[in-house]
TORLO-994093 format. One record per atom (N, C-alpha, C): atom name; x, y, z. Coordinates in nm, 3 decimals. Atoms other than C-alpha are relative to their C-alpha. Example, Ala and Ser with C-alpha at 12.3 -4.5 7.8 and 13.67 -1.06 7.14 Angstrom:
<sites>
SITE:atomo:X:Y:Z
SITE:N:0.089:-0.119:0.000
SITE:CA:1.230:-0.450:0.780
SITE:C:0.090:0.120:0.000
SITE:N:-0.082:-0.119:-0.006
SITE:CA:1.367:-0.106:0.714
SITE:C:-0.077:0.109:0.073
</sites>
This chain:
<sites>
SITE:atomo:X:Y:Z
SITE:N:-0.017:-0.143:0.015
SITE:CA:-0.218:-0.951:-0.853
SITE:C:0.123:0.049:0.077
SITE:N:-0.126:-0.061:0.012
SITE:CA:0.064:-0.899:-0.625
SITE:C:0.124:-0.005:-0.045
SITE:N:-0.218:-0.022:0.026
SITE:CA:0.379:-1.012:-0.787
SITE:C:-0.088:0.130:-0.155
SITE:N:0.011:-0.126:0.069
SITE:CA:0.207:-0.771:-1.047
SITE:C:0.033:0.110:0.046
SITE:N:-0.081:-0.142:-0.022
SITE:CA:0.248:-0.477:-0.853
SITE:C:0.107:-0.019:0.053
SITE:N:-0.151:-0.022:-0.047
SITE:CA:0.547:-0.548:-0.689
SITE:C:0.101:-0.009:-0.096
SITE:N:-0.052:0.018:0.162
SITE:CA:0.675:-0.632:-1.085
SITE:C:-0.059:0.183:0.014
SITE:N:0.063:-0.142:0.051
SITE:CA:0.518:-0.245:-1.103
SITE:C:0.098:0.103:0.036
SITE:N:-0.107:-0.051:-0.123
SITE:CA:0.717:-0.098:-0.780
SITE:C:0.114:0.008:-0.059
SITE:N:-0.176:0.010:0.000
SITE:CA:1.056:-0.243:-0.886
SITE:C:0.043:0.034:-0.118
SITE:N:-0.005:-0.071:0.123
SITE:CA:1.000:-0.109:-1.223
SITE:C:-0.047:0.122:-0.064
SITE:N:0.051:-0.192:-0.040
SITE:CA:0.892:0.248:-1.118
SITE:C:-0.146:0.013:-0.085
SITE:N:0.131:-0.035:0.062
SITE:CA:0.562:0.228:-1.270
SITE:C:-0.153:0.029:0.042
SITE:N:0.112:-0.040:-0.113
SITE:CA:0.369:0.346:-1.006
SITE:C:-0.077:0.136:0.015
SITE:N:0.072:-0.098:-0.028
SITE:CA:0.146:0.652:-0.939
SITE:C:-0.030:0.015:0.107
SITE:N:0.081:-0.042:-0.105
SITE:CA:0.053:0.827:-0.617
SITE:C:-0.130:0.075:-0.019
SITE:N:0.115:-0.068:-0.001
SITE:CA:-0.282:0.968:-0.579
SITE:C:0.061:0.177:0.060
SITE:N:-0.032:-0.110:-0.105
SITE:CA:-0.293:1.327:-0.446
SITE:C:-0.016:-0.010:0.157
SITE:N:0.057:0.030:-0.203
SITE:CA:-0.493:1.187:-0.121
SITE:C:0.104:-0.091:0.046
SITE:N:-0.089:0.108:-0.053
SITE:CA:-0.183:0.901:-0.087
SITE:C:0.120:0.126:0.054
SITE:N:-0.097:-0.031:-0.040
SITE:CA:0.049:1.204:-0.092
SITE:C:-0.007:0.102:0.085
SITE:N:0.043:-0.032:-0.079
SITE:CA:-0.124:1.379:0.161
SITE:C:0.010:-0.095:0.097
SITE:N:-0.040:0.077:-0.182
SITE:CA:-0.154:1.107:0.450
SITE:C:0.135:-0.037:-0.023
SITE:N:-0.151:0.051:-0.076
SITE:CA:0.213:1.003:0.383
SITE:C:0.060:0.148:0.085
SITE:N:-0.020:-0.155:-0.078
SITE:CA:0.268:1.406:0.439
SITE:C:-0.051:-0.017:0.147
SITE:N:0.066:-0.055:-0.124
SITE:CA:0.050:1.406:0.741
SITE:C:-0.028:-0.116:0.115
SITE:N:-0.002:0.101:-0.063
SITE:CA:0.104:1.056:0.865
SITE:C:-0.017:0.037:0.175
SITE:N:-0.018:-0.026:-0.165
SITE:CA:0.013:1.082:1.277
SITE:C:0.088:-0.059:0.056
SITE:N:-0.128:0.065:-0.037
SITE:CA:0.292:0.857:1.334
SITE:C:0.162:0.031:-0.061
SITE:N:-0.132:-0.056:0.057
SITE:CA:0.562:1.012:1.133
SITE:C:-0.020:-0.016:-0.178
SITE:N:-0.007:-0.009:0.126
SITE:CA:0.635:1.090:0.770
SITE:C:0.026:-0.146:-0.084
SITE:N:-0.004:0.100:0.059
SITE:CA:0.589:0.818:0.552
SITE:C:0.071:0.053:-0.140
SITE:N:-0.046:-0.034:0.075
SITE:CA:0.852:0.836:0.258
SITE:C:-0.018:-0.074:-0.151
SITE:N:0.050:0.026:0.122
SITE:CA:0.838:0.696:-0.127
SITE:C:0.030:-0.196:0.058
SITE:N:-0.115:0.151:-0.029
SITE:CA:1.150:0.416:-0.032
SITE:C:-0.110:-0.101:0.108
SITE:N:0.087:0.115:-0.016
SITE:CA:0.937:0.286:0.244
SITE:C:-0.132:-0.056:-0.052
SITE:N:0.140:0.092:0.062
SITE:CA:0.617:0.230:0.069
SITE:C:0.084:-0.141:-0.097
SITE:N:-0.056:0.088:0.107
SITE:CA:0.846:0.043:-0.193
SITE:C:0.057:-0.128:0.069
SITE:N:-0.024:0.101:-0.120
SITE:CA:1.004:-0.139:0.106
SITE:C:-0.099:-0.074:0.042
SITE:N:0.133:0.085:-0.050
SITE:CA:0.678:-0.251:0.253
SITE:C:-0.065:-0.059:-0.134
SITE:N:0.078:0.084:0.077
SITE:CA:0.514:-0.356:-0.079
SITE:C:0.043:-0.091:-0.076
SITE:N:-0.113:0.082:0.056
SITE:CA:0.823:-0.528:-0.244
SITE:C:-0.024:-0.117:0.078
SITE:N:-0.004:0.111:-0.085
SITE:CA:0.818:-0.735:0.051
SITE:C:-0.120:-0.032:0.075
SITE:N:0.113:0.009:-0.039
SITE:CA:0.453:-0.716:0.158
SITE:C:-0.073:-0.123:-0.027
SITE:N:0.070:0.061:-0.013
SITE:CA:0.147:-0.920:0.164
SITE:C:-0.172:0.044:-0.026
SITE:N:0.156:0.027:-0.041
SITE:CA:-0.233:-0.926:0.068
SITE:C:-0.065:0.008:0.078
SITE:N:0.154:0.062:-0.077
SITE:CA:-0.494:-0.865:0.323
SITE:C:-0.123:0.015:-0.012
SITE:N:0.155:0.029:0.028
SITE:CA:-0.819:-0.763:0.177
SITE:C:0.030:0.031:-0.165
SITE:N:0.007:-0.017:0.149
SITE:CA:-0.884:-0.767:-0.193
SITE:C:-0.130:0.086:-0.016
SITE:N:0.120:-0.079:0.032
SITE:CA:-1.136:-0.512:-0.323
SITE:C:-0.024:0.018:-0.173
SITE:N:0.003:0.026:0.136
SITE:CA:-1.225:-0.637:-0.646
SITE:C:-0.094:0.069:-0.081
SITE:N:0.107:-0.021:0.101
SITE:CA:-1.548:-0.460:-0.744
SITE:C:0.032:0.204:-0.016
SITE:N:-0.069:-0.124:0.026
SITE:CA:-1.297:-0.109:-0.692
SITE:C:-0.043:0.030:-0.142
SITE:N:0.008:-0.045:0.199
SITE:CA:-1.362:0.091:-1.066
SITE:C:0.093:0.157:0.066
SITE:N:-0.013:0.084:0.077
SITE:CA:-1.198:0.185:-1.220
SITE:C:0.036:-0.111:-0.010
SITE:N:-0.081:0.083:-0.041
SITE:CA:-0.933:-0.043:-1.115
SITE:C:-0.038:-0.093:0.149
SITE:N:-0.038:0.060:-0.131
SITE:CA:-0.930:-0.368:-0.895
SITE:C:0.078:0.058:0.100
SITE:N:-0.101:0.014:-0.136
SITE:CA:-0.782:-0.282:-0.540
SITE:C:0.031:-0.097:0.121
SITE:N:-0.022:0.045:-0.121
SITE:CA:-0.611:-0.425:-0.256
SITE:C:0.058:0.100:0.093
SITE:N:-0.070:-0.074:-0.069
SITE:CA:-0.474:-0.356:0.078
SITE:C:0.078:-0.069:0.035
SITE:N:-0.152:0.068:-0.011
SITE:CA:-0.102:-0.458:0.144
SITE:C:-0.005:0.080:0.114
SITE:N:-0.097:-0.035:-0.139
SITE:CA:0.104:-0.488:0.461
SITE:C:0.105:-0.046:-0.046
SITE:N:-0.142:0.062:0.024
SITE:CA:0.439:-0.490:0.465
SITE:C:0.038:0.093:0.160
SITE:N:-0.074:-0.088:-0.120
SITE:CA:0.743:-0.348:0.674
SITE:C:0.104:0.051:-0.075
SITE:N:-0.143:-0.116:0.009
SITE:CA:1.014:-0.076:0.616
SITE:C:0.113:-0.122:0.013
SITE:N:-0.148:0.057:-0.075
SITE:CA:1.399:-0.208:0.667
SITE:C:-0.021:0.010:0.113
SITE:N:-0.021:-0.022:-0.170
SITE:CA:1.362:-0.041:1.010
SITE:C:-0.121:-0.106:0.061
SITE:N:0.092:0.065:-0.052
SITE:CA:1.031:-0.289:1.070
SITE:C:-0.128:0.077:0.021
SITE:N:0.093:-0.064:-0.026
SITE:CA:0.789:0.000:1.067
SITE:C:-0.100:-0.060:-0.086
SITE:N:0.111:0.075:0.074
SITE:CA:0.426:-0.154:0.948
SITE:C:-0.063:0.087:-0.091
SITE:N:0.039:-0.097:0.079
SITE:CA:0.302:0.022:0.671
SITE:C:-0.125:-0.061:-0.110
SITE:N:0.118:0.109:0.069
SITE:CA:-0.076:-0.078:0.504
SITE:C:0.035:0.116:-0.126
SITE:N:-0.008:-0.032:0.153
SITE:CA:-0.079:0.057:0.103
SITE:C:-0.111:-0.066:-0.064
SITE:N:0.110:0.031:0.069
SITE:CA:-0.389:0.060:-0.074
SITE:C:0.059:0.000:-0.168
SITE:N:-0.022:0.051:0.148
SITE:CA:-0.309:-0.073:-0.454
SITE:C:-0.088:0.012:-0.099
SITE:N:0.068:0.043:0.077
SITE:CA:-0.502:-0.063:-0.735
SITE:C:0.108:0.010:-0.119
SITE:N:-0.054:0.072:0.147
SITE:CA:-0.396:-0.242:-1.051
SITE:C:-0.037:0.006:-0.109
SITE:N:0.054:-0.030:0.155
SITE:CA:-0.447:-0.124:-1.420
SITE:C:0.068:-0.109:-0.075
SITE:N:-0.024:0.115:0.120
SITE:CA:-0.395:-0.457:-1.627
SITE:C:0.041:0.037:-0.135
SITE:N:-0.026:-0.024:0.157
SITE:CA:-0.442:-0.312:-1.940
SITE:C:0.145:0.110:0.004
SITE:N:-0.119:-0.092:0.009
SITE:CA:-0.161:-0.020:-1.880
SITE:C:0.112:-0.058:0.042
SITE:N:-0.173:0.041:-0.038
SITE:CA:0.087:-0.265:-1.675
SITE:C:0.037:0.115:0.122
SITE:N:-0.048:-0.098:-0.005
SITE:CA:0.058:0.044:-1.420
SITE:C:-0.101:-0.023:0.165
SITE:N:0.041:0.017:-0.137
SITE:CA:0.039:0.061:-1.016
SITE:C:-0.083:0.140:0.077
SITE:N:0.070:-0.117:-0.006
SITE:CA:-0.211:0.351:-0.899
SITE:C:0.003:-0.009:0.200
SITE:N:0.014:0.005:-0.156
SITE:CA:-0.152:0.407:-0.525
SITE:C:-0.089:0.107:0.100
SITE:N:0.123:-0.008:-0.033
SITE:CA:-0.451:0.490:-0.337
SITE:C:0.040:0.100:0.104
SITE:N:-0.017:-0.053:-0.154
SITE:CA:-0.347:0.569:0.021
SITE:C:0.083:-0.076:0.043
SITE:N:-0.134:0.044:-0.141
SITE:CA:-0.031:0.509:0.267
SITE:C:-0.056:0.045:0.088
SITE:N:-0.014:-0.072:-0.111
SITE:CA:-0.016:0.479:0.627
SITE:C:0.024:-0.067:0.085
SITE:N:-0.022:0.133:-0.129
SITE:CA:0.077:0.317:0.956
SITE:C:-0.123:-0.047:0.071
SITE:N:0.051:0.114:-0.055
SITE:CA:-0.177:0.083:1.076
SITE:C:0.016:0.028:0.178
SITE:N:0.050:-0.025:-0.118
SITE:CA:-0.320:0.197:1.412
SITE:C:-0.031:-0.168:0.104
SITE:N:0.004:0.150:-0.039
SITE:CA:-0.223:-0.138:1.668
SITE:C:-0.109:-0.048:0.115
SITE:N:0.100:0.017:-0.133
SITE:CA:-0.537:-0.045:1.903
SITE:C:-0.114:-0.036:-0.147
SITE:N:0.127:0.029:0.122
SITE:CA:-0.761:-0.098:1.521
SITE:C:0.003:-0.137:-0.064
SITE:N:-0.045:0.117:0.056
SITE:CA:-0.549:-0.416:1.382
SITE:C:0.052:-0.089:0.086
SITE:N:-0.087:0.097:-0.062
SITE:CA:-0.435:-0.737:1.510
SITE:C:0.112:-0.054:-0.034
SITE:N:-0.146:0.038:0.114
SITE:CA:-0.067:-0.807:1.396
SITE:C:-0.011:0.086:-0.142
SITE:N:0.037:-0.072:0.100
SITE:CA:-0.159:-0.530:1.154
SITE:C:-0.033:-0.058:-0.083
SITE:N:0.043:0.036:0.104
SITE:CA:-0.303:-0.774:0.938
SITE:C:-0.204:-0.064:-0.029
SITE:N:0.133:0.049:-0.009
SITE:CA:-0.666:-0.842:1.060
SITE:C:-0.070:0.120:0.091
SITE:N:0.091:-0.080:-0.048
SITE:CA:-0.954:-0.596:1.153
SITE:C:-0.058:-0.033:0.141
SITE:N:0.100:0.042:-0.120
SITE:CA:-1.023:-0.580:1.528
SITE:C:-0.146:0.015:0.005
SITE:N:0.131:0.022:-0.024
SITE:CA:-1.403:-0.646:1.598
SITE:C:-0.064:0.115:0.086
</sites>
């Protein structure tokens, strides 16, 4: 599923939610913009899959900005449309994650 969405990203076929374009608005760490989500998921990574999501399968991606800022992106993937539905942006709290890619205990 991800070179699908990142095939989605680099071919503008993406959707924000209203609630994704709210926390990038209201990010507690600073404004999260379109470029870096596209930055972080272009070059991102897989860390939980949420397959029994409806409509659409989701995941949650990490990536990083150019500048290195960590940015998690919730995904879900419409197969049949070819079409990237973005859930929620945001920076990854480093007192909640370990290497922003694993759930502290």
């Amino acid at each position: 599923m991800l070179a699908d969405i990142q095939k989605c990203f680099i071919e503008d076929r993406v959707l924000y939610t209203a609630h994704a374009r709210r926390e990038m608005r209201g990010e507690e760490y600073g404004l999260i913009v379109e470029e870096e989500v596209y930055q972080a998921v272009v070059h991102g990574e897989i860390i939980e899959k949420y397959e029994d999501d409806q409509p659409y399968p989701s995941v949650l991606l990490f990536g990083r900005t150019l500048e290195g800022k960590p940015i998690h992106t919730v995904c879900a993937y419409s197969k049949e449309d070819d079409w990237v539905i973005v859930v929620t942006v945001y920076r990854p709290d480093p007192e909640r994650w370990i290497d922003f890619k694993r759930r502290r205990k």
